[in-house]
N, CA, C and O atoms as a DFTB+ gen file, in Angstrom:
332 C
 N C O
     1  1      11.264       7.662      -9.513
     2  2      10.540       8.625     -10.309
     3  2      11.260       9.969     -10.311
     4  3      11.261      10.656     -11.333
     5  1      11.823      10.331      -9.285
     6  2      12.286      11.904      -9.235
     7  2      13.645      11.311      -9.790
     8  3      13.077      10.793     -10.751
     9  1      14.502      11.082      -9.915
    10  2      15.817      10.733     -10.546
    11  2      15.662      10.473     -12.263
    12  3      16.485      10.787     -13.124
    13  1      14.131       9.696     -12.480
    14  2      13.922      10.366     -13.965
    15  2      13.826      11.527     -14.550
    16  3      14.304      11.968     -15.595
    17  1      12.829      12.173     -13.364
    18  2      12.943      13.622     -14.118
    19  2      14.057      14.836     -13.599
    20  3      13.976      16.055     -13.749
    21  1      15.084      14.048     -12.958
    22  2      16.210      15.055     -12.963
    23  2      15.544      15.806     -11.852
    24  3      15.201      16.934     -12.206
    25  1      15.226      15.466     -10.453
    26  2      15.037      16.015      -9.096
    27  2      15.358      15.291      -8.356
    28  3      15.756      14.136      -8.504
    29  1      15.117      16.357      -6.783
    30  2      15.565      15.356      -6.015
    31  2      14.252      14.901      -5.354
    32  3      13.241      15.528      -5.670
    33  1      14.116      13.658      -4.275
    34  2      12.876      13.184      -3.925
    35  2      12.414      13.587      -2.698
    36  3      11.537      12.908      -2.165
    37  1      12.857      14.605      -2.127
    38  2      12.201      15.583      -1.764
    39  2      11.446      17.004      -2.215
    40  3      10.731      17.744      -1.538
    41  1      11.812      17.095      -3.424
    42  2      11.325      18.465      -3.741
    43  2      10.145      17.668      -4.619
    44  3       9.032      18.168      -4.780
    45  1      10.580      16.175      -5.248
    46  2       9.158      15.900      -5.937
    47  2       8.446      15.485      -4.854
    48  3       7.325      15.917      -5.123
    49  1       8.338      14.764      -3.491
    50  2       7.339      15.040      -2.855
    51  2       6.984      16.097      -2.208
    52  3       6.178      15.889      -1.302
    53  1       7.331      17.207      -2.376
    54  2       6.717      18.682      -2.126
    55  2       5.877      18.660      -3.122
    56  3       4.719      19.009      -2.896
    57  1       6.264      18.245      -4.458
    58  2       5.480      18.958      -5.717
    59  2       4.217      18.036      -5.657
    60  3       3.150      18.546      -6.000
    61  1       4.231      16.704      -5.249
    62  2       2.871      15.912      -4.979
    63  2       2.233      16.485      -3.649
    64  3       1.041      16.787      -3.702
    65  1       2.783      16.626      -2.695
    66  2       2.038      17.516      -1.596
    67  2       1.052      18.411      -1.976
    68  3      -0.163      18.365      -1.781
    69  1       2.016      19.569      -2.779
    70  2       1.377      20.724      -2.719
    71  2       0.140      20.512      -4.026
    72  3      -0.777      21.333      -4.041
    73  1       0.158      19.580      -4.918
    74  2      -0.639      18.838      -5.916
    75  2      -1.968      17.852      -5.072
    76  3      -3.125      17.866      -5.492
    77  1      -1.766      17.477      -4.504
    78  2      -2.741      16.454      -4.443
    79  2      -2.931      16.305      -2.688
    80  3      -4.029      15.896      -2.311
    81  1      -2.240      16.519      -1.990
    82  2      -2.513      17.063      -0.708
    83  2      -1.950      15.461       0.488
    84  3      -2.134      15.001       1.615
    85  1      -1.376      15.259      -0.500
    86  2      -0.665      13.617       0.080
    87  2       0.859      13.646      -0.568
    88  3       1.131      14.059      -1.695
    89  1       1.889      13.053       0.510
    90  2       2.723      13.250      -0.023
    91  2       3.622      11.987      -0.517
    92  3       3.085      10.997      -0.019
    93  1       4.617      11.637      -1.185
    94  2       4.899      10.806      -2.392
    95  2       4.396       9.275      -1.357
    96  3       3.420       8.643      -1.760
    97  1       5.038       8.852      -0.226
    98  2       4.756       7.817       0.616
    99  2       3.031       7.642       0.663
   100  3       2.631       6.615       0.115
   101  1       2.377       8.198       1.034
   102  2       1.205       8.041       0.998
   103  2       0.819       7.704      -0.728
   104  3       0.192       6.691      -1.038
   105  1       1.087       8.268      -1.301
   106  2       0.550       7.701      -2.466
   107  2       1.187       6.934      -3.352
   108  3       0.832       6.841      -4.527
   109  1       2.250       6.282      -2.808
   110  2       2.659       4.912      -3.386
   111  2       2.056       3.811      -2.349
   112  3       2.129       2.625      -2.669
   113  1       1.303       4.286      -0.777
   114  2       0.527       3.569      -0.181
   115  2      -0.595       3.153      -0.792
   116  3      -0.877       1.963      -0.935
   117  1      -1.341       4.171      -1.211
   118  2      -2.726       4.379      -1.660
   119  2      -2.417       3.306      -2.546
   120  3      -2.860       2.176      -2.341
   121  1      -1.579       3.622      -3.661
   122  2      -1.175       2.207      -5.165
   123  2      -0.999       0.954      -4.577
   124  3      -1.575      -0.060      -4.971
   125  1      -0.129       1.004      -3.540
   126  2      -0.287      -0.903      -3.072
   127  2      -1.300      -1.133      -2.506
   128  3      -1.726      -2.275      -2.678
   129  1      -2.051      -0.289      -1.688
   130  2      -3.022      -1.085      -1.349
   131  2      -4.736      -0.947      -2.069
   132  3      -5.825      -1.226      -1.568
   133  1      -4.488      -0.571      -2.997
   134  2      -5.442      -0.842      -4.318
   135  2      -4.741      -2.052      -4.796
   136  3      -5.559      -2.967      -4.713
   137  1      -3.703      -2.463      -5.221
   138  2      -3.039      -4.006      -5.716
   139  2      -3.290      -4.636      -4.284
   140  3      -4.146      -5.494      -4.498
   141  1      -3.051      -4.648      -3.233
   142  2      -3.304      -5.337      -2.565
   143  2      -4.373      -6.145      -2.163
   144  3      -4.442      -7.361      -1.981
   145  1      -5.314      -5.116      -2.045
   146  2      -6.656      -5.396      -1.901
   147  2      -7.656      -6.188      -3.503
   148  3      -8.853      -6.469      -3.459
   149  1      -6.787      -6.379      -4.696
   150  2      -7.132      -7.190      -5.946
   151  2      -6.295      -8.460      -5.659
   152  3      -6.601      -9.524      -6.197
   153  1      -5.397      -8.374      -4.939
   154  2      -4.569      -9.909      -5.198
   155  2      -5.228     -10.140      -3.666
   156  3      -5.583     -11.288      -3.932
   157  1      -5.474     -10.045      -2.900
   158  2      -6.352     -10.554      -1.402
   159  2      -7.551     -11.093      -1.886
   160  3      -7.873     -12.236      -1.562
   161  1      -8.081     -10.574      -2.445
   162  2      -9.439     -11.262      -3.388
   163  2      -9.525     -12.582      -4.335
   164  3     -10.296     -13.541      -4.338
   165  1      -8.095     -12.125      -5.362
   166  2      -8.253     -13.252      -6.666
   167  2      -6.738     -14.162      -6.124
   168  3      -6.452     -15.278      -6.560
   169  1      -6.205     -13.672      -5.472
   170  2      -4.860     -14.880      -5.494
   171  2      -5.048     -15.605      -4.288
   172  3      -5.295     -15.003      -3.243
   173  1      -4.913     -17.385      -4.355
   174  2      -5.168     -17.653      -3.439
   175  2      -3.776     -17.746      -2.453
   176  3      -3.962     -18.444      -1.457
   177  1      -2.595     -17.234      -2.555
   178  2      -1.284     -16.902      -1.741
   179  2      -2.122     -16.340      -0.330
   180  3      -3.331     -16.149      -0.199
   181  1      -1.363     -16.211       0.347
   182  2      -1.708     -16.072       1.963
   183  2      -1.304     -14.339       2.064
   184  3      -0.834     -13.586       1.212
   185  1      -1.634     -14.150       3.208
   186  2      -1.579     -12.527       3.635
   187  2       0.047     -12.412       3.314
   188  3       0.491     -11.945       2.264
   189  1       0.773     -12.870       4.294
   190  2       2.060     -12.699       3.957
   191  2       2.667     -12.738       2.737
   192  3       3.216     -11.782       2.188
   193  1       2.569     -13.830       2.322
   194  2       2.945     -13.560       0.624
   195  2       3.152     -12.678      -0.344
   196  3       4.045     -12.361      -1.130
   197  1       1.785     -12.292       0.015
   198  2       1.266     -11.037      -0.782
   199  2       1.836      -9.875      -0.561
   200  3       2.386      -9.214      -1.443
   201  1       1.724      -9.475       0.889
   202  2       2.535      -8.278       1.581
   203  2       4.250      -8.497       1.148
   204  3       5.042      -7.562       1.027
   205  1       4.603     -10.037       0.946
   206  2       5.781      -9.735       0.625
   207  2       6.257      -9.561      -0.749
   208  3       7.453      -9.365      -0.965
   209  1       5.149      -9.639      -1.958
   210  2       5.165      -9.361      -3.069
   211  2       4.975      -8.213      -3.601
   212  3       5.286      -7.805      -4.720
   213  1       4.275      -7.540      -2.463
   214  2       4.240      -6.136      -3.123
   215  2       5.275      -5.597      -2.538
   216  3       5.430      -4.477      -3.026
   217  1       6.287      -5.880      -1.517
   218  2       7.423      -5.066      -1.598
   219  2       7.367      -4.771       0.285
   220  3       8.229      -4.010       0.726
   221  1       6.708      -5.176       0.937
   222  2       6.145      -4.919       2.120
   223  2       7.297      -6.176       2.951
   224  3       7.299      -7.366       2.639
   225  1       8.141      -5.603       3.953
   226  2       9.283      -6.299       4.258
   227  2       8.673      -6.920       5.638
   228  3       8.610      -8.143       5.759
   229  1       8.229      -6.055       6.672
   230  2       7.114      -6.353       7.875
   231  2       5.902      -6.328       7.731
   232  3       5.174      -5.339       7.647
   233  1       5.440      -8.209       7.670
   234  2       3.776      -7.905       7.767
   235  2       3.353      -7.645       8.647
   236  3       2.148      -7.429       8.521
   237  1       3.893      -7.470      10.071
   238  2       2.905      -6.292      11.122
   239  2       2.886      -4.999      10.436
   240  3       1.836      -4.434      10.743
   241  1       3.619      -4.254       9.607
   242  2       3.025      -2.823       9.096
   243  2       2.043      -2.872       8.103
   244  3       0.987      -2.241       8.073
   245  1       2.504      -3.722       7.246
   246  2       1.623      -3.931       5.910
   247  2       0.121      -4.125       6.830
   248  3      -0.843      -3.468       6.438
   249  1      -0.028      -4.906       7.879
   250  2      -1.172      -5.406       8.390
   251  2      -2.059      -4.182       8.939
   252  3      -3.277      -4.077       8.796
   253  1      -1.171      -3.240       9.621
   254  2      -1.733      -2.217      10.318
   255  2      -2.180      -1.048       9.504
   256  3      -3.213      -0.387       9.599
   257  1      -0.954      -0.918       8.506
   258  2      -1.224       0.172       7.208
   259  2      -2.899      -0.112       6.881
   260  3      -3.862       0.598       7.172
   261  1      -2.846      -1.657       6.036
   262  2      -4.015      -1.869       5.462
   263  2      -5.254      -1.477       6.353
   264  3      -6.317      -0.939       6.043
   265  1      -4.816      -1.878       7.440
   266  2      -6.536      -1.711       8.778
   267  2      -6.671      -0.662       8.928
   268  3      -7.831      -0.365       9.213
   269  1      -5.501       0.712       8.831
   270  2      -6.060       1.961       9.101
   271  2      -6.474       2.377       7.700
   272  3      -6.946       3.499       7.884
   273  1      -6.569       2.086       6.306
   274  2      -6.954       2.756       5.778
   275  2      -7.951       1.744       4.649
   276  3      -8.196       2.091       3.494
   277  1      -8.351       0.679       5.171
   278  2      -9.082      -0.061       4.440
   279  2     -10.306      -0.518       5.813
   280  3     -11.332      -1.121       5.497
   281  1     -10.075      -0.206       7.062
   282  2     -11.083      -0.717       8.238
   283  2     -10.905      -2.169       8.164
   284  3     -11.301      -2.546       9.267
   285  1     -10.541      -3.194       7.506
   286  2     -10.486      -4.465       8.222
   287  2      -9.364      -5.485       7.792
   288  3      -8.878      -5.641       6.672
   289  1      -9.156      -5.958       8.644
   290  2      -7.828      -6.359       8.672
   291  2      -7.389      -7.254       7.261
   292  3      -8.194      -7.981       6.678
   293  1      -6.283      -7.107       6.923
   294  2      -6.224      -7.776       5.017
   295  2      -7.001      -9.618       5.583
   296  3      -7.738     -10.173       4.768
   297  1      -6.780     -10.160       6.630
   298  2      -7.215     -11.813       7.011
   299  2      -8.238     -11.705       6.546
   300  3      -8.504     -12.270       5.485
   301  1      -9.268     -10.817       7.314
   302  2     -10.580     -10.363       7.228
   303  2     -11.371      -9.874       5.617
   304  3     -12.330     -10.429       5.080
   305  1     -10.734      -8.890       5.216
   306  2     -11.052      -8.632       3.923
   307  2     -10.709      -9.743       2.546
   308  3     -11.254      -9.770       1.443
   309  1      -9.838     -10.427       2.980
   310  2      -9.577     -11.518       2.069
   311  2     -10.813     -12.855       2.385
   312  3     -11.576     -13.292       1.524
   313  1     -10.769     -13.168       3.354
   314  2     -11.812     -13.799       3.832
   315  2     -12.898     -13.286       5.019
   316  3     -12.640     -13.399       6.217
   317  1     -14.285     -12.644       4.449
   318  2     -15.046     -11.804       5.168
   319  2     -15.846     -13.030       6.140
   320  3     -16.678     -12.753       7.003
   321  1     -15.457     -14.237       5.840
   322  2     -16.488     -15.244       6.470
   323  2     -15.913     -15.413       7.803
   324  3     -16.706     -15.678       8.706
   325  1     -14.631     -15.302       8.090
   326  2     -13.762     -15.740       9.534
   327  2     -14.428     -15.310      10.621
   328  3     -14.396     -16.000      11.640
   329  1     -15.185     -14.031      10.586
   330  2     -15.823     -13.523      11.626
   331  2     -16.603     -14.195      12.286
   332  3     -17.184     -13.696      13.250
């Protein structure tokens, strides 16, 4: 995105910082795991899969990312019955 508009990708995540109070990483987090949390629901692919489709190279982070900012673990939220 910053190489389209002719910056560098630090000064455009300053300019989302100082915009929205999150900076560019966090809110390409926030975007996968809104897709994440739609394909955990409707695709029947497995946790991993998924984490590796959206671009997520370690599913221990993808796993931990999702639990700190969704509260339950993607296993769990994909299937709420395991409990």
């Amino acid at each position: 995105m910053a190489v389209e508009r002719n910056l560098s990708p630090r000064y455009l995540s300053n300019l989302l910082k100082q915009e929205t109070v999150k900076t560019a990483v966090e809110l390409i987090h926030r975007s996968l795991l809104v897709e994440a949390k739609n394909q955990l629901r409707m695709n029947p692919q497995n946790v991993s899969e998924i984490a590796f489709a959206l671009g997520f190279d370690n599913l221990s982070y993808f796993s931990k990312l999702f639990k700190r900012e969704v509260g339950l673990s993607p296993a769990l939220y994909k299937n709420p019955f395991l409990t």
